[in-house]
C-alpha positions in Angstrom: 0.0 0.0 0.0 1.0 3.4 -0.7 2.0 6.2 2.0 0.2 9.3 0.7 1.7 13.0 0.2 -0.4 15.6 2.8 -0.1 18.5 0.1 -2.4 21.1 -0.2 -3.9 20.9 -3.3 -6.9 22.7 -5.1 -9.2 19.7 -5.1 -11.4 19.8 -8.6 -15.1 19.1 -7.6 -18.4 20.5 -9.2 -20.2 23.4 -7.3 -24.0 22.7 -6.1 -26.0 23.2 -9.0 -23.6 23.6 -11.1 -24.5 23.3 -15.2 -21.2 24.3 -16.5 -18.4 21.7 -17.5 -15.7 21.5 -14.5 -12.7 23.4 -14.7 -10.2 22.4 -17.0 -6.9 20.8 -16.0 -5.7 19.8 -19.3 -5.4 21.5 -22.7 -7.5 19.0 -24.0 -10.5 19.5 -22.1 -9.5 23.3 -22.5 -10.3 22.3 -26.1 -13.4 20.8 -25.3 -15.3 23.7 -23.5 -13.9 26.1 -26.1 -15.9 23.9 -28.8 -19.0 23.3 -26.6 -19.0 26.7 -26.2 -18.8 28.2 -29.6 -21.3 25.2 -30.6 -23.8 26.5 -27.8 -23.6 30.2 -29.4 -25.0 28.5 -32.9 -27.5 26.6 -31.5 -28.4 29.8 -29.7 -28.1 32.3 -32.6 -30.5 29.6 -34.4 -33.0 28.9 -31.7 -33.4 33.3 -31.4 -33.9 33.2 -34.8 -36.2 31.1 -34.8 -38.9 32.5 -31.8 -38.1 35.4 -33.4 -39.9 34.3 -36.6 -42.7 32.5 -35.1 -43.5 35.5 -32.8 -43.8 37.2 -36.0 -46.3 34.6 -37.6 -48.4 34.3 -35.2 -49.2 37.9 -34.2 -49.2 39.3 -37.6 -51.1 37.7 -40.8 -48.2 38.2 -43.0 -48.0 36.4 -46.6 -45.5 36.8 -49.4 -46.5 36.1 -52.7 -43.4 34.9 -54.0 -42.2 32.6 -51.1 -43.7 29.4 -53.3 -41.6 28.3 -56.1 -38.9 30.7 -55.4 -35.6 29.3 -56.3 -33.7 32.2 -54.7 -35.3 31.2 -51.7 -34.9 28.3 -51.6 -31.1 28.2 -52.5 -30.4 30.4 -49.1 -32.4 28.1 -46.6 -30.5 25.2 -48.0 -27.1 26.7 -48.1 -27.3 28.3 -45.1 -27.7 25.1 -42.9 -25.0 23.5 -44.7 -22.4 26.5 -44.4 -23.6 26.3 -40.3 -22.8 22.8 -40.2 -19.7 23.1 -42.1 -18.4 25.7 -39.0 -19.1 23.1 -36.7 -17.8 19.7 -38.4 -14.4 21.2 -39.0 -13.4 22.2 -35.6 -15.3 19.2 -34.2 -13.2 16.4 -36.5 -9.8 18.8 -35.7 -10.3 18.0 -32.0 -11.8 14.2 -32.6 -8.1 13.5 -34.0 -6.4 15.5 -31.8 -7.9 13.3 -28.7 -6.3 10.5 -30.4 -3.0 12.0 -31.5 0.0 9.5 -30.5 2.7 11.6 -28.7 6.5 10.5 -27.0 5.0 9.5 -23.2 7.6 10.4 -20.6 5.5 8.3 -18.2 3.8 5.5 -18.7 0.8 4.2 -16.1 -0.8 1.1 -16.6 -4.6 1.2 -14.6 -6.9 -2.1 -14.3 -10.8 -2.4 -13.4 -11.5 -4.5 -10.4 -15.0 -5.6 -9.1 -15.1 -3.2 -7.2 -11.6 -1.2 -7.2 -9.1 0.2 -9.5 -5.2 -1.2 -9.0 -2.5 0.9 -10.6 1.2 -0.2 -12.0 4.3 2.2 -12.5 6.5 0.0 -14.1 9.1 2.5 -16.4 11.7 2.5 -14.1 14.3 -0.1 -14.3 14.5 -2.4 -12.0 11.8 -1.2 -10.1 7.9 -1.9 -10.4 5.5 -0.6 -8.5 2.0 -1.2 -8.2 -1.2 -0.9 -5.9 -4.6 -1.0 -5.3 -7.0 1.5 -4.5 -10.6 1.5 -2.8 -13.0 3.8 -1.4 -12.7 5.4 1.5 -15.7 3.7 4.0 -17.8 7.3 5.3 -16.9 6.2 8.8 -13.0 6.9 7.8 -13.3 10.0 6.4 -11.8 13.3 7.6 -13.5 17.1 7.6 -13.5 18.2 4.4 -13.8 15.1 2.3 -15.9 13.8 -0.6 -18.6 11.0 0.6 -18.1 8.2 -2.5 -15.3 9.1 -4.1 -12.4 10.0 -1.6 -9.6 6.9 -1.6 -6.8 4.8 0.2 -4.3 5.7 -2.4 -4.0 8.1 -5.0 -2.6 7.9 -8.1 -0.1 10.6 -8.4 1.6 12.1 -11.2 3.8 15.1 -12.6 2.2 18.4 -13.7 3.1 19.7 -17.4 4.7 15.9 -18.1 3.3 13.5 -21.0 1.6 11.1 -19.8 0.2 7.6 -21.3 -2.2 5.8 -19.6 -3.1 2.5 -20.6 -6.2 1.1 -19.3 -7.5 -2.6 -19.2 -10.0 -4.8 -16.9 -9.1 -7.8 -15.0 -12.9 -9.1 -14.9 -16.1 -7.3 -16.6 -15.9 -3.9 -18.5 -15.6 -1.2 -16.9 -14.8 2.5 -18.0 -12.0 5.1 -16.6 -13.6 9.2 -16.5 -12.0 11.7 -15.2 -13.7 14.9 -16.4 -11.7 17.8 -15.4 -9.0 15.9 -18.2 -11.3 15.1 -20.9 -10.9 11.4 -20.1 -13.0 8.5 -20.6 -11.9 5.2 -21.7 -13.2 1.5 -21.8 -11.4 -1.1 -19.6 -11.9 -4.1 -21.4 -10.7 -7.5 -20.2 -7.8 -8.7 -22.2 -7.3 -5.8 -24.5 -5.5 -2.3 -23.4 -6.9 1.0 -24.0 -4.2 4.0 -24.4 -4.9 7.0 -23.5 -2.4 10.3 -23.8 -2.7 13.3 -21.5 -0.7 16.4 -19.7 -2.3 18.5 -16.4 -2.0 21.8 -16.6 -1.9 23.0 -13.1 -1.8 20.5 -9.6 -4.9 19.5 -8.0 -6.8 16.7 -7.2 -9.0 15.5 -9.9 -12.3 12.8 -9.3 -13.8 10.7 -11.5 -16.2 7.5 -10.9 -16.2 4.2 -13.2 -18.6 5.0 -16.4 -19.3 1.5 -17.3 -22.2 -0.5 -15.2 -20.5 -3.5 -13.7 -22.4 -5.0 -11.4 -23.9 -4.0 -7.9 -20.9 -1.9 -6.7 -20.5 0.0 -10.0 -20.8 3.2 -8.0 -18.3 2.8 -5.5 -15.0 2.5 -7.3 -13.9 6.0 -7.7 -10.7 7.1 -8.7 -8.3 10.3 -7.8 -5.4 11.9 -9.3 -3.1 14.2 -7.6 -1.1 15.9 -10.1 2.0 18.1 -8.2 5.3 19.4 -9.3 8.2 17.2 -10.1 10.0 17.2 -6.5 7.1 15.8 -5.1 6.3 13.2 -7.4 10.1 12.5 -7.2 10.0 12.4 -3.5 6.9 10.0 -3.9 8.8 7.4 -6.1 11.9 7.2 -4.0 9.7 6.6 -0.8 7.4 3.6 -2.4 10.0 2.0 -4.4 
């Protein structure tokens, strides 16, 4: 078992009622919102448009003659559209392949499903391995100030502003590793590993919950990741190898 760092650390967690998309700790996700957003302003633009017009029709008995057969028309509420969905394909399939980009990892993590707990392996350093398991904190162990459901035994930590690869597998049924403050969600599937590249931005501990239904403990296997600087993480490795 590992022996956790007590950093202070900005811990990433949803606000009550919040409707907004966490805040980012990655570029990619940085990405992400940026393209919801300018999406959202579209759909908005349209959907004004749109009352706007049917506020007009229904309080006012207006008829043009030549709205039938008009080819004019007809051209611009066809051309339109496509020209709409054109600005959002592009920079929606730019980001699709970006998610998927292959980059050098400096650090490679290997993560496996468990019914009911995820188990983590560090195993790029030579001649040393290490690996662990970690569960949910039972509510009668927590401390002031923590998350009910999704606070754990052992972390997994990593280096801020450092490539990371995360490859991701299941030892039993499928299950599925989220963590929404990076952008991440990935399938662990039993007997097949699932790579997934990513960099934090800033330190802070980031929450996310398995995504895949997998039996009757499906919502207690949370995981946390505490990004931090490079002296700590190097002060971590030295004390659990």
């Amino acid at each position: 078992m590992t022996t956790m760092l007590h950093t202070h650390l900005f811990s990433d967690m949803p606000e009550s009622k919040q409707l907004n998309f966490q805040d980012p700790a990655s570029p990619m996700m940085e990405q992400i919102i940026m393209l919801h957003d300018y999406t959202m302003f579209i759909l908005m633009t349209i959907l004004t448009f749109i009352m706007w017009m049917l506020m007009k029709t229904t309080t006012r008995m207006m008829y043009w003659r030549n709205m039938n057969e008009n080819t004019k028309l007809e051209m611009m509420w066809t051309m339109l559209p496509a020209i709409m969905l054109t600005t959002i394909a592009y920079p929606s399939l730019k980001l699709l392949y970006a998610t998927d980009e292959s980059m050098e990892p400096e650090l490679t993590i290997k993560s496996m499903g468990n019914q009911w707990y995820w188990s983590y392996e560090y195993s790029d350093y030579e001649n040393k391995k290490m690996e662990f398991a970690s569960y949910m904190m039972p509510t009668e162990e927590l401390k002031m100030g923590d998350n009910r459901l999704l606070e754990v035994d052992n972390r997994l930590m990593i280096p801020m502003n450092t490539n990371m690869r995360m490859l991701i597998t299941a030892a039993d049924v499928l299950h599925s590793f989220t963590m929404p403050s990076l952008g991440m969600k990935a399938d662990a599937m039993p007997g097949r590993l699932n790579q997934v590249n990513f960099l934090t931005s800033r330190p802070g501990m980031f929450y996310g919950q398995c995504s895949e239904l997998c039996g009757t403990n499906h919502s207690f296997m949370p995981m946390v990741m505490e990004s931090t600087n490079l002296k700590n993480y190097s002060y971590f490795i030295h004390t659990e190898t």
